[in-house]
PyMOL Python script that loads the backbone (N, CA, C, O; Angstrom):
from pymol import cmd

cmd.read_pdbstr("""\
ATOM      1  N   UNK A   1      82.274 -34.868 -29.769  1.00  0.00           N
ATOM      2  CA  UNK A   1      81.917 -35.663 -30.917  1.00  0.00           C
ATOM      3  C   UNK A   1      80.450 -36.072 -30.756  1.00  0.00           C
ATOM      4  O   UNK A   1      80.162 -36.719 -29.749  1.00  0.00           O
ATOM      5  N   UNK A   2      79.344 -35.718 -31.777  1.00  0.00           N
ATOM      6  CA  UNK A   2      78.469 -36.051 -31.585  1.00  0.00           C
ATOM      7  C   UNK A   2      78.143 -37.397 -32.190  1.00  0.00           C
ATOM      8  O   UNK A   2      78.933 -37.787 -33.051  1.00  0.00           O
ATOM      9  N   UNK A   3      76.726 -38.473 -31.778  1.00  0.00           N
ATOM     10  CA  UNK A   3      76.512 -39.351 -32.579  1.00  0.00           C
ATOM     11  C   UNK A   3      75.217 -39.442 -33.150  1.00  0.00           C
ATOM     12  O   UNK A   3      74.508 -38.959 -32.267  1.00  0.00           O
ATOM     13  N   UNK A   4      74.560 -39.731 -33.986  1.00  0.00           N
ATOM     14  CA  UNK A   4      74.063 -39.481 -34.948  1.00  0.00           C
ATOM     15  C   UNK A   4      72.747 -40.350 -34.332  1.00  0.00           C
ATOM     16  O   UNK A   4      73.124 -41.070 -33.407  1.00  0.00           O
ATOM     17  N   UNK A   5      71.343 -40.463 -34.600  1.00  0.00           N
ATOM     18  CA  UNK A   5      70.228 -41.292 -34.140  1.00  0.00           C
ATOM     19  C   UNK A   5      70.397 -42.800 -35.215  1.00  0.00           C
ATOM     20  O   UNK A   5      69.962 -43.950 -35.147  1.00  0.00           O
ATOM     21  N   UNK A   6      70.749 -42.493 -35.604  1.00  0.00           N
ATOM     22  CA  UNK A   6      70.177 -43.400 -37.236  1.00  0.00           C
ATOM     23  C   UNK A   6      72.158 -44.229 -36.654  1.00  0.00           C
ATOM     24  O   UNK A   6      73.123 -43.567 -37.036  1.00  0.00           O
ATOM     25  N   UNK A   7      72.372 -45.185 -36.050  1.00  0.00           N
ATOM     26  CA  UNK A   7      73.624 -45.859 -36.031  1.00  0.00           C
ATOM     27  C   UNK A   7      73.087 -46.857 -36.460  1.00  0.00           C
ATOM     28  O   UNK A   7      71.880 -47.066 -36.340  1.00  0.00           O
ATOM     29  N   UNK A   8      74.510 -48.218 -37.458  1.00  0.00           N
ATOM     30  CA  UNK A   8      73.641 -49.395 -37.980  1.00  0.00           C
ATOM     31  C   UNK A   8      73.627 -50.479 -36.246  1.00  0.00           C
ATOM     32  O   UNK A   8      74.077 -50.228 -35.128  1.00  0.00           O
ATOM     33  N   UNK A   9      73.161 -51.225 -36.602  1.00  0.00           N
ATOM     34  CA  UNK A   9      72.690 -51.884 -35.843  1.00  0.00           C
ATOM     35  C   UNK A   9      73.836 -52.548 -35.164  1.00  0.00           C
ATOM     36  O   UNK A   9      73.883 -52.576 -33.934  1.00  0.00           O
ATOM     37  N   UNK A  10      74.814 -53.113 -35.948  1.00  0.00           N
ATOM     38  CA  UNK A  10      75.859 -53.936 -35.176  1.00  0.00           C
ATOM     39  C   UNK A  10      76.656 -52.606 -34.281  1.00  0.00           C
ATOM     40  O   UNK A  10      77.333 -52.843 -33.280  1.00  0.00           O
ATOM     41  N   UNK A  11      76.466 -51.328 -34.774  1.00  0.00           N
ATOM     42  CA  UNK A  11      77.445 -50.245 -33.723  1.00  0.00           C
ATOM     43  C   UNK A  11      76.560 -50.568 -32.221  1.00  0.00           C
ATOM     44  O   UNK A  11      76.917 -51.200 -31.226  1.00  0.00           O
ATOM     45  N   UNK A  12      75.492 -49.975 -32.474  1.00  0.00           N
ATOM     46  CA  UNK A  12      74.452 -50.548 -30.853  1.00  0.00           C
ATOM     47  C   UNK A  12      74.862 -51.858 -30.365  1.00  0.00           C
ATOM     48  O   UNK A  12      74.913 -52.080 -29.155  1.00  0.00           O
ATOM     49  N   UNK A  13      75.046 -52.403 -30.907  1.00  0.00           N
ATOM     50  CA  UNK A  13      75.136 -54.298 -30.140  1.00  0.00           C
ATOM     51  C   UNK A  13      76.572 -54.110 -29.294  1.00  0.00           C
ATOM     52  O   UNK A  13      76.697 -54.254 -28.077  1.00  0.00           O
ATOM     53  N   UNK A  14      77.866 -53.668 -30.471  1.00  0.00           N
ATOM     54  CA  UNK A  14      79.135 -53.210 -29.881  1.00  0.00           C
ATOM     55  C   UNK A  14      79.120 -52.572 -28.766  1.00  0.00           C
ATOM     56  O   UNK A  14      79.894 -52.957 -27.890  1.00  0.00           O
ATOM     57  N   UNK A  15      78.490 -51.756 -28.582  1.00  0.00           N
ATOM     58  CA  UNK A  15      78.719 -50.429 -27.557  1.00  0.00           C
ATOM     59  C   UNK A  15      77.505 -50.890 -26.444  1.00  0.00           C
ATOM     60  O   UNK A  15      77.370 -50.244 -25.405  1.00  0.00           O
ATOM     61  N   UNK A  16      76.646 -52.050 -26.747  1.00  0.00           N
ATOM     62  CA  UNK A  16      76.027 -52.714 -25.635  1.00  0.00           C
ATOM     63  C   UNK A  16      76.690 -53.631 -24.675  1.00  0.00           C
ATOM     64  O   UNK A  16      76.374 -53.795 -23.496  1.00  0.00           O
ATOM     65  N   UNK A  17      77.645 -54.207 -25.327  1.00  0.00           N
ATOM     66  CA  UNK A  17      78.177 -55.414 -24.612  1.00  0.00           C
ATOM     67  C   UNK A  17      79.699 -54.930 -24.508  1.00  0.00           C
ATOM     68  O   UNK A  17      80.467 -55.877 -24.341  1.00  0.00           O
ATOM     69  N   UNK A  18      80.190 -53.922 -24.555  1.00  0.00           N
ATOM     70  CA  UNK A  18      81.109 -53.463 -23.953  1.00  0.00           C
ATOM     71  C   UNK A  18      80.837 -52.579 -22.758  1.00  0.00           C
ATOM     72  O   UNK A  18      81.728 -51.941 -22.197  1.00  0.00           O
ATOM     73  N   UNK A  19      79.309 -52.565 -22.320  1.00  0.00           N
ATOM     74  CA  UNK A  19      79.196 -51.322 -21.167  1.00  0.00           C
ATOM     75  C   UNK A  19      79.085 -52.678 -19.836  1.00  0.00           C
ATOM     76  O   UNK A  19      78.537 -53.781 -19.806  1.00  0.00           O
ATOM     77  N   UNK A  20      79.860 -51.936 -18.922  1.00  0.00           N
ATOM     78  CA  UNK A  20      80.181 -53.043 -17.594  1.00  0.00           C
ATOM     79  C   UNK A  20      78.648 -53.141 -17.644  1.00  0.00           C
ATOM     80  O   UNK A  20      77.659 -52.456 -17.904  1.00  0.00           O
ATOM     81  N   UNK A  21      79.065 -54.600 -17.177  1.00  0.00           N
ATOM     82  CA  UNK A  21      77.704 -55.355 -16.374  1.00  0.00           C
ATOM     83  C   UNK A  21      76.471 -56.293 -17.825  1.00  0.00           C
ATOM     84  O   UNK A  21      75.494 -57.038 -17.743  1.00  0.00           O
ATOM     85  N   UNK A  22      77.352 -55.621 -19.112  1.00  0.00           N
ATOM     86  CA  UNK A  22      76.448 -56.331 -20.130  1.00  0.00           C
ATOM     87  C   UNK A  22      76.482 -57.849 -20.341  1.00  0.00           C
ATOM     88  O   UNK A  22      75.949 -58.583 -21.173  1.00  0.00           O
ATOM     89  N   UNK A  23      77.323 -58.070 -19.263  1.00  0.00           N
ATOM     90  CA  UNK A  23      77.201 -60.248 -19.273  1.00  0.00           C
ATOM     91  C   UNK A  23      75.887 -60.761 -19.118  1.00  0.00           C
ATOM     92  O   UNK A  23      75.616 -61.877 -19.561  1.00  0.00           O
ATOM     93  N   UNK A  24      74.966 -60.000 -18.482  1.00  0.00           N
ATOM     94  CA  UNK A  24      73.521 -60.401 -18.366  1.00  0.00           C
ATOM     95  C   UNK A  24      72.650 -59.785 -18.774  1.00  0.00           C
ATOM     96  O   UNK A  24      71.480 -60.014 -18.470  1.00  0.00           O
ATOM     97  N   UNK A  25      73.045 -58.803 -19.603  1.00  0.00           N
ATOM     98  CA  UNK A  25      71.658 -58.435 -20.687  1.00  0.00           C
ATOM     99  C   UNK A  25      71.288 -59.465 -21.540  1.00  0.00           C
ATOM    100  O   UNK A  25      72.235 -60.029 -22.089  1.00  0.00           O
ATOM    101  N   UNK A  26      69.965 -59.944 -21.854  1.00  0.00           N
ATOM    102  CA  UNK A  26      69.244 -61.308 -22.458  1.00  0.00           C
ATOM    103  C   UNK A  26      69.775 -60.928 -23.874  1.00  0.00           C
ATOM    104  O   UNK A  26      70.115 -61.934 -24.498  1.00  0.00           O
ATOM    105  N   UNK A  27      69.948 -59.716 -24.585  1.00  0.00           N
ATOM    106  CA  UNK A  27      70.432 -60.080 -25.720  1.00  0.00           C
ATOM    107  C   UNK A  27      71.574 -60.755 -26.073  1.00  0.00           C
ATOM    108  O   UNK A  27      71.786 -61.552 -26.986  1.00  0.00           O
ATOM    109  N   UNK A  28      72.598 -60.110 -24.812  1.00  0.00           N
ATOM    110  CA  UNK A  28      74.126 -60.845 -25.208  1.00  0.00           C
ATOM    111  C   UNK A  28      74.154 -62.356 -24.918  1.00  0.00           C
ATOM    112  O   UNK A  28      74.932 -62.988 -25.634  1.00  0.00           O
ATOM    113  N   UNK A  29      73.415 -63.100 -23.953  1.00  0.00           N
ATOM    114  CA  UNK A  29      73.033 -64.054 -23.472  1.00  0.00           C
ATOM    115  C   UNK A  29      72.269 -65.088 -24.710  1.00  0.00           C
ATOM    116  O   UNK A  29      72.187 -66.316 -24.684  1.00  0.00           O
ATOM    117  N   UNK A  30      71.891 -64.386 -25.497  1.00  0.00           N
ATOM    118  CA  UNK A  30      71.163 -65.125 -26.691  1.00  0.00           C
ATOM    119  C   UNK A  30      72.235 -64.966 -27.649  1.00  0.00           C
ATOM    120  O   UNK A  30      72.471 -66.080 -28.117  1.00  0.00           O
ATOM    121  N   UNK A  31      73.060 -64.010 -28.199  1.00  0.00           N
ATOM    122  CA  UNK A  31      73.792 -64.189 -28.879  1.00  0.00           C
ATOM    123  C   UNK A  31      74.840 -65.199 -28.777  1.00  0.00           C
ATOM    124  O   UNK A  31      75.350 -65.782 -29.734  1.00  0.00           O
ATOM    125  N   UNK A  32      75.244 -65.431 -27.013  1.00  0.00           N
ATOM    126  CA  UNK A  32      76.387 -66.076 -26.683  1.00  0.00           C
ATOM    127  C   UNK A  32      75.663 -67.511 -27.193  1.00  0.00           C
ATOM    128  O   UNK A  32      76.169 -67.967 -28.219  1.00  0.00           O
ATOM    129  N   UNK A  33      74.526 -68.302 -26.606  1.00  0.00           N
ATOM    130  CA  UNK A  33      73.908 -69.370 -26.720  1.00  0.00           C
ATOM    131  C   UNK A  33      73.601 -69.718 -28.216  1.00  0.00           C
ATOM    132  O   UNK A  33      73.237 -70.884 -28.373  1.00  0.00           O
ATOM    133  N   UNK A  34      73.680 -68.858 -29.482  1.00  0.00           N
ATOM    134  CA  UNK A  34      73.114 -69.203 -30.574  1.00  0.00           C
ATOM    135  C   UNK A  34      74.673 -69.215 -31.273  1.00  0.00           C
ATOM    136  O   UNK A  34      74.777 -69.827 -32.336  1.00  0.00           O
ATOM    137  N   UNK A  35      75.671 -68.674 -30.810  1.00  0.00           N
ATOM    138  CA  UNK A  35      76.876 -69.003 -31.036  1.00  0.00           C
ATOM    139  C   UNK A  35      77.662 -70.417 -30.906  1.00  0.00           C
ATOM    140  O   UNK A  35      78.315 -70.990 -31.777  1.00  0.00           O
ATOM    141  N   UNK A  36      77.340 -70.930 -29.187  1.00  0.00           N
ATOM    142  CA  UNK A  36      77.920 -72.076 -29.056  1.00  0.00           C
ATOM    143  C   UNK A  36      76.904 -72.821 -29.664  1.00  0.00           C
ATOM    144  O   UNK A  36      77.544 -73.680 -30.270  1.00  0.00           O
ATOM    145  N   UNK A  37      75.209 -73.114 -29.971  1.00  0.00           N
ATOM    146  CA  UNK A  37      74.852 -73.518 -31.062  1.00  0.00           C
ATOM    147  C   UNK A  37      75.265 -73.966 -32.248  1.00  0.00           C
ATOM    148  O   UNK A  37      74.943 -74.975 -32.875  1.00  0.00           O
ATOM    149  N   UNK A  38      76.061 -73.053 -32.501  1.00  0.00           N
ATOM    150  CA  UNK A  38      76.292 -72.805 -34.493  1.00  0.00           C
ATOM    151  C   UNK A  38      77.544 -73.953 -34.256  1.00  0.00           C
ATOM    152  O   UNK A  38      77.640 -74.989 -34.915  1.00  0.00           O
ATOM    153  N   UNK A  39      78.380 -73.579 -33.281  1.00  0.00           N
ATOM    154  CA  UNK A  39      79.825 -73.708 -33.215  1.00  0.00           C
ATOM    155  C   UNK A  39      79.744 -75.344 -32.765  1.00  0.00           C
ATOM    156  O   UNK A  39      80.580 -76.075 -33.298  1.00  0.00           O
ATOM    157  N   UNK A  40      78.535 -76.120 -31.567  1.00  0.00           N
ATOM    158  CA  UNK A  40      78.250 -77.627 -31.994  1.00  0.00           C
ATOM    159  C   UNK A  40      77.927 -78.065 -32.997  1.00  0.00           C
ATOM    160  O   UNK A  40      78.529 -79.103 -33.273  1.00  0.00           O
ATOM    161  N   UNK A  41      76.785 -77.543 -34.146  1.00  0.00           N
ATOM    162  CA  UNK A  41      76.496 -77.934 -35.020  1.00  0.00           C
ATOM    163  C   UNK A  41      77.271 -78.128 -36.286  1.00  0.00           C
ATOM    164  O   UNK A  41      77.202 -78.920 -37.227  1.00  0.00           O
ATOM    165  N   UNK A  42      78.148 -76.963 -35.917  1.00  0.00           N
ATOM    166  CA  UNK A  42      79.560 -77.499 -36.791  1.00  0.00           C
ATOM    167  C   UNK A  42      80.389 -78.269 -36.829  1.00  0.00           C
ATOM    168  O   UNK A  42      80.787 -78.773 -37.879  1.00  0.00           O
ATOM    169  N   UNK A  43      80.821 -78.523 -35.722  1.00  0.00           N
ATOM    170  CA  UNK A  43      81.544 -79.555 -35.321  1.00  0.00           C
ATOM    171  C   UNK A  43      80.792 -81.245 -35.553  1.00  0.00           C
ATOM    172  O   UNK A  43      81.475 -82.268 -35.600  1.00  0.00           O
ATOM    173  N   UNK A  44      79.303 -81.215 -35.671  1.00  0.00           N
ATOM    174  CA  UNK A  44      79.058 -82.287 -35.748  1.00  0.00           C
ATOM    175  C   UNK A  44      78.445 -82.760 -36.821  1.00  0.00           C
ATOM    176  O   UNK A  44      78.007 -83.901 -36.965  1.00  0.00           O
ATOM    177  N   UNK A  45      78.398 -81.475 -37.926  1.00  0.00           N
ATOM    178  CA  UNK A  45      78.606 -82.109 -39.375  1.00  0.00           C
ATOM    179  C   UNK A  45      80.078 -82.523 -39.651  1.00  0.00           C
ATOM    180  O   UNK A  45      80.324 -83.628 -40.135  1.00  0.00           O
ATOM    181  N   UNK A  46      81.254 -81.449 -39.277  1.00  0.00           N
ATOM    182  CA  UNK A  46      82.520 -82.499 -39.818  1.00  0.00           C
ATOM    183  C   UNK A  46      82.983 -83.689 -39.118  1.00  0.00           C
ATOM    184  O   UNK A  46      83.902 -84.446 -39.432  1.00  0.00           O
ATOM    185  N   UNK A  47      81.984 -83.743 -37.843  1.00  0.00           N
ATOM    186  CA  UNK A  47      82.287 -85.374 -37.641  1.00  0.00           C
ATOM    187  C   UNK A  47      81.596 -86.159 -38.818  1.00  0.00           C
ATOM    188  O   UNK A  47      82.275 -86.991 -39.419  1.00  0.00           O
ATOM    189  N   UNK A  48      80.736 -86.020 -39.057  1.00  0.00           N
ATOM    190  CA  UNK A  48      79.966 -86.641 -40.040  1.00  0.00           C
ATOM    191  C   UNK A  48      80.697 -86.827 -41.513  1.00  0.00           C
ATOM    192  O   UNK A  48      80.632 -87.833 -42.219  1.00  0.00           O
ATOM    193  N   UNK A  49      81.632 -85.216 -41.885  1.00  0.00           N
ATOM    194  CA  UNK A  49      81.997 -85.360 -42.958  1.00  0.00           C
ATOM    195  C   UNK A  49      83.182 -86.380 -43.036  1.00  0.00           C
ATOM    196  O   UNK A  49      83.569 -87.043 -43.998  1.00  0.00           O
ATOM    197  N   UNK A  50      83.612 -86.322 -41.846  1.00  0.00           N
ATOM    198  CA  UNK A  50      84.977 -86.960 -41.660  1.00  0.00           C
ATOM    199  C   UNK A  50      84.693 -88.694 -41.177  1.00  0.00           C
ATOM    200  O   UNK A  50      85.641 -89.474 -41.270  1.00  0.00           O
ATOM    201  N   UNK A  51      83.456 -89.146 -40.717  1.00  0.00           N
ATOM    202  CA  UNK A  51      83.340 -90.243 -41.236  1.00  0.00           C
ATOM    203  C   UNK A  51      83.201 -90.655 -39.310  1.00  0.00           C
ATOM    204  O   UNK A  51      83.154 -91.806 -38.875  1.00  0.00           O
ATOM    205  N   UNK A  52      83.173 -89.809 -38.736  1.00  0.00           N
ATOM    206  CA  UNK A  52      83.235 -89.766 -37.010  1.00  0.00           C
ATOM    207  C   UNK A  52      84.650 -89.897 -36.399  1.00  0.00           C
ATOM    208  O   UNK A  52      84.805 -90.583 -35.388  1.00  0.00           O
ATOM    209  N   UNK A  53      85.887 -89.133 -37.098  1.00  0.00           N
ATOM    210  CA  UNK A  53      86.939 -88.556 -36.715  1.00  0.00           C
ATOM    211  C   UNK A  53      86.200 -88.393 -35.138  1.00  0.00           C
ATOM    212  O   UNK A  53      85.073 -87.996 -34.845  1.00  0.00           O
ATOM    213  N   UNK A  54      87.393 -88.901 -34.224  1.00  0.00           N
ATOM    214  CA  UNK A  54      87.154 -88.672 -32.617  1.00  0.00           C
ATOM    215  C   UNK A  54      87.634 -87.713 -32.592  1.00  0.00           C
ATOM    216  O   UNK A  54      87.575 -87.448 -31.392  1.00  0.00           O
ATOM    217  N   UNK A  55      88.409 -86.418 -33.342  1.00  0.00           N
ATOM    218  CA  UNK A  55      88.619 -85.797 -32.670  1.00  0.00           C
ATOM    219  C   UNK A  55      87.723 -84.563 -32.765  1.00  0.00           C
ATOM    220  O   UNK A  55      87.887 -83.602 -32.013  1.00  0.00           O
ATOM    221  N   UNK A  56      86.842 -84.604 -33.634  1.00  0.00           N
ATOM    222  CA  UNK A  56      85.758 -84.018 -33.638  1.00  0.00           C
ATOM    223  C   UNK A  56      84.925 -84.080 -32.367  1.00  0.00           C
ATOM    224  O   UNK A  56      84.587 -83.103 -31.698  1.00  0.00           O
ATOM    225  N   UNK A  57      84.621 -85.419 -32.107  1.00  0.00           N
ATOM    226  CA  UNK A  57      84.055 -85.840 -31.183  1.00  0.00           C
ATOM    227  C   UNK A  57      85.002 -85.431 -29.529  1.00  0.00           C
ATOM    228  O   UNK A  57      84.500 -85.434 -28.405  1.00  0.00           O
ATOM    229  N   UNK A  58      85.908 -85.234 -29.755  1.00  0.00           N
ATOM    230  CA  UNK A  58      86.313 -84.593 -28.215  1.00  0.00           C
ATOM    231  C   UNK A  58      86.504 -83.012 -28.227  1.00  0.00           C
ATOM    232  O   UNK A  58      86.972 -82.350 -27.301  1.00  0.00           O
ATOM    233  N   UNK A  59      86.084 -82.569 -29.363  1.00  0.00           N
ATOM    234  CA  UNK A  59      86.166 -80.920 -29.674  1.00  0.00           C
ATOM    235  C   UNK A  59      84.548 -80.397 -29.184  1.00  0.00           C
ATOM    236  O   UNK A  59      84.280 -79.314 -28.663  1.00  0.00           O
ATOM    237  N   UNK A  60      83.613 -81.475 -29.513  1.00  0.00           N
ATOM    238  CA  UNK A  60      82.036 -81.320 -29.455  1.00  0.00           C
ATOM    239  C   UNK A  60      82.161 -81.452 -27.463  1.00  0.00           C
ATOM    240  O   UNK A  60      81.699 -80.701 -26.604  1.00  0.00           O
ATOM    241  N   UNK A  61      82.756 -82.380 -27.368  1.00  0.00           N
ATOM    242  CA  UNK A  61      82.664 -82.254 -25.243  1.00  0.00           C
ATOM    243  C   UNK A  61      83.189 -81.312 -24.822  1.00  0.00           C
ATOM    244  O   UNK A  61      82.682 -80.820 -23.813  1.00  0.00           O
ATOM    245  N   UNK A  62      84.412 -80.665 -25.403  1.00  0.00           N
ATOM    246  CA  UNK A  62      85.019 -79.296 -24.745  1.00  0.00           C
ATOM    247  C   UNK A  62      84.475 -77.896 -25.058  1.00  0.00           C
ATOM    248  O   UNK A  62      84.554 -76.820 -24.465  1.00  0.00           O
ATOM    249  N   UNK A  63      83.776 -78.372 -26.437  1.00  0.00           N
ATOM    250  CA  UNK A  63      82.633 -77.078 -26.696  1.00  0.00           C
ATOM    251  C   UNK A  63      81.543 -77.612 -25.570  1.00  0.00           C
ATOM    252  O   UNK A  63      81.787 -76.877 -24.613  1.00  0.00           O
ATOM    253  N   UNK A  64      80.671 -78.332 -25.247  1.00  0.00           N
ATOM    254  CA  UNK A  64      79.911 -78.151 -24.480  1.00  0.00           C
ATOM    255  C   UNK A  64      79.963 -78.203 -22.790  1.00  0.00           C
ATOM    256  O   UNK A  64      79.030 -77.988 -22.016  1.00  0.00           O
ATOM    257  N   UNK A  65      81.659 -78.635 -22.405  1.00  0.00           N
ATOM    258  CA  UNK A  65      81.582 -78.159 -21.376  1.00  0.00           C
ATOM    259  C   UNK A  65      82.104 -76.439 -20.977  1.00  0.00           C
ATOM    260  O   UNK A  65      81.875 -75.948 -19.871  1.00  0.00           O
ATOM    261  N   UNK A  66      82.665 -75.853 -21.849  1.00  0.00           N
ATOM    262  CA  UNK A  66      82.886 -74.095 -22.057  1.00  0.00           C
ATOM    263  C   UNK A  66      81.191 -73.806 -21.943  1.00  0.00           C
ATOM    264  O   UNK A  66      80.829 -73.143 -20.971  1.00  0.00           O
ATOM    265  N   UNK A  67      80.428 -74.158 -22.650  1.00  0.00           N
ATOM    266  CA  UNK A  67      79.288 -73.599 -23.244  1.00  0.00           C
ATOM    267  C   UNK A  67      78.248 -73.955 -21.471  1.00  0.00           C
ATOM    268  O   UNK A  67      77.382 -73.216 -21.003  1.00  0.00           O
ATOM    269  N   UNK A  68      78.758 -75.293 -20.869  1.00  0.00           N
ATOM    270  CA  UNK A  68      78.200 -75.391 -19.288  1.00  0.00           C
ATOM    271  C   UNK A  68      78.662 -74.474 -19.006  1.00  0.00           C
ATOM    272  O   UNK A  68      77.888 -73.534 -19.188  1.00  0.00           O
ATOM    273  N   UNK A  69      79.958 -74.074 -18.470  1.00  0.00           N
ATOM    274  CA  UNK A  69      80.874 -73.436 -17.727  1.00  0.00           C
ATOM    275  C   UNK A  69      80.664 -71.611 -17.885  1.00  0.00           C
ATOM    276  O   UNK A  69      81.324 -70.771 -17.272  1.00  0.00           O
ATOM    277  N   UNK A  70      79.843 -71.412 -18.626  1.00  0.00           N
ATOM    278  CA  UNK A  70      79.602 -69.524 -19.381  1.00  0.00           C
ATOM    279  C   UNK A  70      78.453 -69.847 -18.601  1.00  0.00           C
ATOM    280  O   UNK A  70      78.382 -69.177 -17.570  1.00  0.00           O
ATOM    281  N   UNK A  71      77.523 -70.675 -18.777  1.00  0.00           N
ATOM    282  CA  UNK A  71      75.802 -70.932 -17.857  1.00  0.00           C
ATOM    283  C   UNK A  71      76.270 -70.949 -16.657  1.00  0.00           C
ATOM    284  O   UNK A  71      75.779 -70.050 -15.975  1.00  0.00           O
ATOM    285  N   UNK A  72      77.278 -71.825 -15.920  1.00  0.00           N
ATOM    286  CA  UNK A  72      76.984 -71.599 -14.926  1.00  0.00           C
ATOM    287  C   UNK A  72      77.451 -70.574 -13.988  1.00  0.00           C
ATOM    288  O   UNK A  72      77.073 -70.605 -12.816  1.00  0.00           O
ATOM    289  N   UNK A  73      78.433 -69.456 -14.521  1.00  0.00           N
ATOM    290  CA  UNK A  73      79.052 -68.573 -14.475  1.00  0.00           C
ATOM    291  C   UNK A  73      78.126 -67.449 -14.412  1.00  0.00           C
ATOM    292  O   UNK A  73      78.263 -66.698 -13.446  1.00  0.00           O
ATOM    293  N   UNK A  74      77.025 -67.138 -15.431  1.00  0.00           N
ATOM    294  CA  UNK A  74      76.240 -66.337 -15.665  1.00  0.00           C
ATOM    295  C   UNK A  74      74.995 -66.211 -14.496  1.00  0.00           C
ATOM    296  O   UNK A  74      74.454 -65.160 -14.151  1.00  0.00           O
ATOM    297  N   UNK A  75      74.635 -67.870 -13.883  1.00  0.00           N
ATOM    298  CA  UNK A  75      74.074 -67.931 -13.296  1.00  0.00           C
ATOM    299  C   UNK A  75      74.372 -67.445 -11.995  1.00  0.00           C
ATOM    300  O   UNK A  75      73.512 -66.674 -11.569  1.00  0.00           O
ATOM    301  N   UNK A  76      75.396 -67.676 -11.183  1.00  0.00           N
ATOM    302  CA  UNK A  76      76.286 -66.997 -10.494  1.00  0.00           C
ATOM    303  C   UNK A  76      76.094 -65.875 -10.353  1.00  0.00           C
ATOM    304  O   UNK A  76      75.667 -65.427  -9.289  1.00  0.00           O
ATOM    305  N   UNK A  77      76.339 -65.197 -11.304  1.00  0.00           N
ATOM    306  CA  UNK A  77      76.020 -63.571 -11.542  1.00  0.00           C
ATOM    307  C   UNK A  77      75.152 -63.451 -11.305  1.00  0.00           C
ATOM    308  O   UNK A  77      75.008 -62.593 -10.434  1.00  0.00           O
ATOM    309  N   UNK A  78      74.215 -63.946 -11.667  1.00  0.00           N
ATOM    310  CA  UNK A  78      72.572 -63.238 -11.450  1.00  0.00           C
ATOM    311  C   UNK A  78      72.153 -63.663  -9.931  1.00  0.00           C
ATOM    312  O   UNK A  78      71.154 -63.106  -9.477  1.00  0.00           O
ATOM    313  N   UNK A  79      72.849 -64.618  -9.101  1.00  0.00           N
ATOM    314  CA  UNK A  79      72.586 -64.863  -7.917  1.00  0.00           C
ATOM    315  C   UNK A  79      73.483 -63.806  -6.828  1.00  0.00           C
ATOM    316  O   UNK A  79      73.265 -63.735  -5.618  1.00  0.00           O
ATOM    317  N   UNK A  80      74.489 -63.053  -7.548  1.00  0.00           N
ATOM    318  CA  UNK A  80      74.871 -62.198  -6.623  1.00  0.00           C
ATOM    319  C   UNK A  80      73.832 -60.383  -6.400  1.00  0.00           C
ATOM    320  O   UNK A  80      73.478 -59.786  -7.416  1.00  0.00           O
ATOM    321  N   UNK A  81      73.608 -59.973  -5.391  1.00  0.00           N
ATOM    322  CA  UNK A  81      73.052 -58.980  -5.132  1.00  0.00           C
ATOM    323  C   UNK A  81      73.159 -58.327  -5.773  1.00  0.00           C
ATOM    324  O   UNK A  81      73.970 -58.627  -6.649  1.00  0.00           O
ATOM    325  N   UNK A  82      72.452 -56.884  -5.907  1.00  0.00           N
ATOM    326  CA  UNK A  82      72.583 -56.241  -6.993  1.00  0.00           C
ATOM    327  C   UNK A  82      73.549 -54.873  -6.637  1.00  0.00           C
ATOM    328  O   UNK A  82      74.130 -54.164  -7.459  1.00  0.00           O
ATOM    329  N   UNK A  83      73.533 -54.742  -5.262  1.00  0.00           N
ATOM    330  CA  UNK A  83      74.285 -53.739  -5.102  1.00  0.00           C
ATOM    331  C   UNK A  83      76.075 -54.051  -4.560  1.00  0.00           C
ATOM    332  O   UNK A  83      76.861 -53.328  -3.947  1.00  0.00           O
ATOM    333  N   UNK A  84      76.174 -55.099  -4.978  1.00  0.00           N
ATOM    334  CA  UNK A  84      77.251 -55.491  -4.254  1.00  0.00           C
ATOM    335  C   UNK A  84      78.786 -54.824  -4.466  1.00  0.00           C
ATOM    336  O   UNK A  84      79.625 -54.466  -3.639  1.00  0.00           O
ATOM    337  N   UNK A  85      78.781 -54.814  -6.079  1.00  0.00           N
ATOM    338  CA  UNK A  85      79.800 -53.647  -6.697  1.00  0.00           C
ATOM    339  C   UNK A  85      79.799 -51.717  -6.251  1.00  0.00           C
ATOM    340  O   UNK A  85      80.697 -50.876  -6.215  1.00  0.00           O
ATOM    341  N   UNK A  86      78.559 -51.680  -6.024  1.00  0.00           N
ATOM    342  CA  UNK A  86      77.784 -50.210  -5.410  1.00  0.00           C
ATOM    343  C   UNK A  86      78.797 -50.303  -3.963  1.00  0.00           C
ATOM    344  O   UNK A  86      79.721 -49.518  -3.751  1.00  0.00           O
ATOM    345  N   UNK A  87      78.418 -51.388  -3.081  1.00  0.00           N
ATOM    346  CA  UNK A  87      79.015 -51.091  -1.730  1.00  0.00           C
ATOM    347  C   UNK A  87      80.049 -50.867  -1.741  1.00  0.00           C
ATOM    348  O   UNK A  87      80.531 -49.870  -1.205  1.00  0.00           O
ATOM    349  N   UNK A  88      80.992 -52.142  -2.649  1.00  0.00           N
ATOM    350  CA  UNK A  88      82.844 -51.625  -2.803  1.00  0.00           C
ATOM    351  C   UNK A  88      83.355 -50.571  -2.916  1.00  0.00           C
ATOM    352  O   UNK A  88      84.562 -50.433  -2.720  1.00  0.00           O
ATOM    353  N   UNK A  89      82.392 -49.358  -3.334  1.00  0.00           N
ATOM    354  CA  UNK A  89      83.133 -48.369  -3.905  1.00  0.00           C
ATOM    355  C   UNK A  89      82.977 -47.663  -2.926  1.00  0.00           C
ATOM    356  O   UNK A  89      83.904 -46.857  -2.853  1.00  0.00           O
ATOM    357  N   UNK A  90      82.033 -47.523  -1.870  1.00  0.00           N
ATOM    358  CA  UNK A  90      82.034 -46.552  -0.915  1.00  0.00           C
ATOM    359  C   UNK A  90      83.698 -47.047   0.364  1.00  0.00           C
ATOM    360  O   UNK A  90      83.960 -46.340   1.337  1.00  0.00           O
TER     361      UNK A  90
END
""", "prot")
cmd.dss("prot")
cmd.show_as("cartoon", "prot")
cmd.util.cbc("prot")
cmd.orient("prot")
């Protein structure tokens, strides 16, 4: 099956972040961060709409401790060697 030069753009992004090891390519890393972005800022207009409903307000701490918890995970990653998966296999 051949593939074509001209793919739209979201096929490349797909087939980027499904190839092992794409947790730390800076694009997926920006997508992930402009996501949990969107996903606080939402949450803290319908606190607003809702008049400061707490439970908005305890949805906004568990989004931002997931959104710690992916950083410091990622960071992790990038502190492990680079050949370390390479050695396992031998």
């Amino acid at each position: 099956m051949a593939t074509s030069e001209h793919e739209p753009a979201g096929v490349g992004f797909f087939s980027l972040i499904l190839k092992p090891g794409s947790s730390l390519h800076p694009t997926f890393l920006l997508v992930v961060d402009c996501a949990f972005t969107a996903l606080f800022f939402v949450f803290v207009w319908l606190a607003f709409l809702t008049r400061g409903n707490i439970h908005f307000f305890v949805l906004m701490i568990i989004e931002l401790l997931l959104w710690g918890s992916v950083k410091w995970f990622v960071q992790e990653l990038q502190r492990l060697p680079q050949g370390t998966a390479d050695k396992k296999k031998l």
